[in-house]
C-alpha positions in Angstrom: -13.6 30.9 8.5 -12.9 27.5 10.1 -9.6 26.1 11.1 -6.9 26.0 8.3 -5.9 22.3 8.1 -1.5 22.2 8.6 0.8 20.0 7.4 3.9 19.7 8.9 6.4 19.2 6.3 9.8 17.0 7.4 13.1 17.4 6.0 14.8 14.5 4.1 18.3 13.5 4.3 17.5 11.0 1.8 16.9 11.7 -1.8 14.4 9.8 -3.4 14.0 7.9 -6.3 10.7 9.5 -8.1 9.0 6.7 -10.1 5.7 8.0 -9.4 5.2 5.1 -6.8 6.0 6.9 -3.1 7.2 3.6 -2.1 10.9 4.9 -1.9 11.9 4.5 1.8 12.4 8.5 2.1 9.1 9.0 2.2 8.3 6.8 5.3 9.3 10.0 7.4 6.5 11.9 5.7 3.4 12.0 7.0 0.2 11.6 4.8 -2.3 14.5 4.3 -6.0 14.3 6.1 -7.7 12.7 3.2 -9.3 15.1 0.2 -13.1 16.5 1.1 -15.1 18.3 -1.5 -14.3 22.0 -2.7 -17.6 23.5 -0.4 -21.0 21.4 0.2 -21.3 18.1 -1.3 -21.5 14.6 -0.7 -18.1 12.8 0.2 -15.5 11.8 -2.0 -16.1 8.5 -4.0 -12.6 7.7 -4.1 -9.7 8.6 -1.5 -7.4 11.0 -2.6 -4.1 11.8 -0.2 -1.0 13.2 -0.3 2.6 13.5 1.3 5.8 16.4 1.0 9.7 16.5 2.2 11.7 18.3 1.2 15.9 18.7 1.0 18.3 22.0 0.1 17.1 21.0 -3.4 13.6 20.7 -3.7 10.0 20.0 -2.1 8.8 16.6 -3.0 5.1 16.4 -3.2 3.2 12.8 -3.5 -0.2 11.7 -4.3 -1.9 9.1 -4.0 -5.7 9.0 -5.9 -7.7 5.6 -5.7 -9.8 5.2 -9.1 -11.2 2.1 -10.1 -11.0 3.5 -13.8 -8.0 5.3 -14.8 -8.5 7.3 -18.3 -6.7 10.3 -19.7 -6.5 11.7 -23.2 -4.5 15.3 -23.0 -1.4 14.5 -24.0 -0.1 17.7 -25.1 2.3 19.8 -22.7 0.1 22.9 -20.9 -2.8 21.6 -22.2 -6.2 22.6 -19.8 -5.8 19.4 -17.9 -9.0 20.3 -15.3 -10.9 19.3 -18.6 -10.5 15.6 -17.3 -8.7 14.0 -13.9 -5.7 15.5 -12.6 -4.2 16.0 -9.2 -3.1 19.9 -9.0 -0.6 21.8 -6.4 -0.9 25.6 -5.7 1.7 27.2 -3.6 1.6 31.0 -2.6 4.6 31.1 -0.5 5.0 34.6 1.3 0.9 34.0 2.2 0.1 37.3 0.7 -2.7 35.7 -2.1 -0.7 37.7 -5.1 2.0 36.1 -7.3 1.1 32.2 -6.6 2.0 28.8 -8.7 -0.6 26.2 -9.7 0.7 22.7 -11.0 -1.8 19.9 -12.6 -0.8 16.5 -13.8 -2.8 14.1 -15.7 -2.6 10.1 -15.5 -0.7 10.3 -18.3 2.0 12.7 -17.0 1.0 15.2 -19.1 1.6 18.7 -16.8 0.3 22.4 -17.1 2.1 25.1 -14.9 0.9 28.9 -14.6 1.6 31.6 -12.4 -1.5 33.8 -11.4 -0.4 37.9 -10.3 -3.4 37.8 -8.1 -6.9 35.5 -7.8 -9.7 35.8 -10.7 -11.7 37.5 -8.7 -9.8 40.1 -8.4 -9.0 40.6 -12.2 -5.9 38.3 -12.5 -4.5 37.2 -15.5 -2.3 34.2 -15.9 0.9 34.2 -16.6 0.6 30.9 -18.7 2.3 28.8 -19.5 5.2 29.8 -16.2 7.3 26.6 -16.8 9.6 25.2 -14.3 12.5 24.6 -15.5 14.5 22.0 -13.3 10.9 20.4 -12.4 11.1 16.7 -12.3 7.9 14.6 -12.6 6.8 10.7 -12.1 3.5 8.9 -12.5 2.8 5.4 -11.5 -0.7 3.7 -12.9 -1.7 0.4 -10.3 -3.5 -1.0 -13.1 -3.6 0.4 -16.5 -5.2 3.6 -18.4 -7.9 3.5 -21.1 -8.9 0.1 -20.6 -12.7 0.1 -19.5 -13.0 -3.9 -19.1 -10.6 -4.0 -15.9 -10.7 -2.6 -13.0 -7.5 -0.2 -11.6 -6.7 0.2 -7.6 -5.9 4.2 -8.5 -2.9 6.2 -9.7 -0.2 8.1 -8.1 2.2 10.8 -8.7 5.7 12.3 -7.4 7.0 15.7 -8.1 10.3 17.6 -7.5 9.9 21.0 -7.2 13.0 23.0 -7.4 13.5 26.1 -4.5 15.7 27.6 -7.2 12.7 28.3 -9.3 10.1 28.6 -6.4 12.5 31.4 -5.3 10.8 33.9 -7.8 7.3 33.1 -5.9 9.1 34.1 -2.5 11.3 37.3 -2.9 12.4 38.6 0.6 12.4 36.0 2.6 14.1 32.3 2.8 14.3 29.5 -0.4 14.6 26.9 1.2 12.5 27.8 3.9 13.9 28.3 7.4 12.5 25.7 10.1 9.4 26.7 11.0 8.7 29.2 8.1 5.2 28.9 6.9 3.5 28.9 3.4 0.1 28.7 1.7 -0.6 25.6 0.0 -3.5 23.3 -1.7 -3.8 20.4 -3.4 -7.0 19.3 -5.4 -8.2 16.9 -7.8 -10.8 17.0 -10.7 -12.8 13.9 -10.7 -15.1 13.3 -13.7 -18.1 10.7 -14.2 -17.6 8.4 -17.3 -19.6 5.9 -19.1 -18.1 3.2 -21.3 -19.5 3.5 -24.7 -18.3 1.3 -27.4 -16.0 -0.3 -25.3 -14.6 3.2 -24.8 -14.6 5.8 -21.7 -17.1 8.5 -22.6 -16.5 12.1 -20.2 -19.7 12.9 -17.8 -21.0 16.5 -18.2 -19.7 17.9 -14.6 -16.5 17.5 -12.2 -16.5 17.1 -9.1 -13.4 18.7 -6.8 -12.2 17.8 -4.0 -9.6 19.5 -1.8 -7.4 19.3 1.2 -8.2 22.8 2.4 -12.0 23.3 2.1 -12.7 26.8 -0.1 -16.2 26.9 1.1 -17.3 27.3 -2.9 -16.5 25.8 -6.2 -13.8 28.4 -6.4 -9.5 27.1 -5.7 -8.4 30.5 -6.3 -9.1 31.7 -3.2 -5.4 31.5 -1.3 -6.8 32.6 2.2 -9.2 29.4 2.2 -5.5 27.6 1.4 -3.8 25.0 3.9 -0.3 25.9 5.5 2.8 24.6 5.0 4.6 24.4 7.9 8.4 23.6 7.8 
């Protein structure tokens, strides 16, 4: 297996103000994420996607940022199967042991979806879904607009607080917050889908395309020891 990309997350003594932009000066301490490659074998990414994370006693702040010439987004409804059209989605197993993790997805239109798999789907796991969050806090910023096909956008960006209180469930035994230097699993991915305009209309391509921060080697996320770490 090659070489698990790290990210070294900083702590914050600054709380920021989420408005989806991650211009807030508390994130200038936080390094951005090697840019987003594609899930396994494939040609590059069309459009760079990269993100950011702090954290404070309270929460872990995750941030990204996804160029697109053309946002558009129709899932509206709360849990809805958002990796039916373009998100941006966080998975977090954070005792490293592939069992018990959380997986995040967030639409352009701040829709969200939140599930809790016992172990991978390979292995015959079911998800617990929805497995809400409750003192999740959630921003989205569009640079442009969404659904209109006769401009052209610079991309979209998110901000999420993720509270350790609720994480804590994901984690039993050890440290929420973490402990400098603790450790987790992590990735981050987006689903990118082709469009046409039609009618003056964005019309859906027939196939996604992912792309990751930690390569999985196939067209398969849940597979936690192919996951980044998280390093504290």
């Amino acid at each position: 297996m090659p070489d698990l990309p790290v990210y070294e997350c900083p702590r914050t003594t600054t709380t920021p103000n989420l408005d989806g932009t991650l211009t807030d000066p508390a994130w200038a301490a936080a390094p951005w994420t090697t840019d987003f490659v594609p899930i396994a074998d494939g040609p590059a990414p069309r459009f760079r996607t990269r993100s950011k994370l702090m954290y404070d006693d309270q929460y872990l702040y995750v941030g990204g940022l996804l160029e697109e010439p053309h946002v558009w987004s129709t899932m509206t409804e709360h849990n809805s199967r958002l990796y039916f059209e373009n998100n941006f989605e966080l998975f977090l197993d954070p005792d490293g042991d592939g069992l018990n993790y959380y997986e995040f997805e967030i639409n352009p239109l701040g829709t969200i979806w939140e599930l809790t798999l016992p172990k991978p789907y390979f292995d015959g796991g079911v998800p617990i879904d929805p497995s809400n969050l409750p003192g999740l806090r959630t921003a989205i910023h569009i640079d442009g607009s969404v659904n209109d096909p006769s401009d052209t956008d610079t991309g979209w960006s998110a901000e999420l607080a993720v509270p350790w209180a609720d994480l804590a469930a994901y984690n039993k035994g050890r440290a929420t917050p973490p402990n400098p230097g603790d450790e987790w699993r992590m990735n981050l991915m987006r689903c990118q889908w082709p469009h046409e305009v039609v009618d003056g209309a964005y019309v859906k391509g027939a196939a996604s395309e992912f792309w990751v921060w930690s390569p999985q080697g196939v067209e398969d996320m849940h597979l936690p020891a192919h996951w980044g770490v998280l390093r504290f």
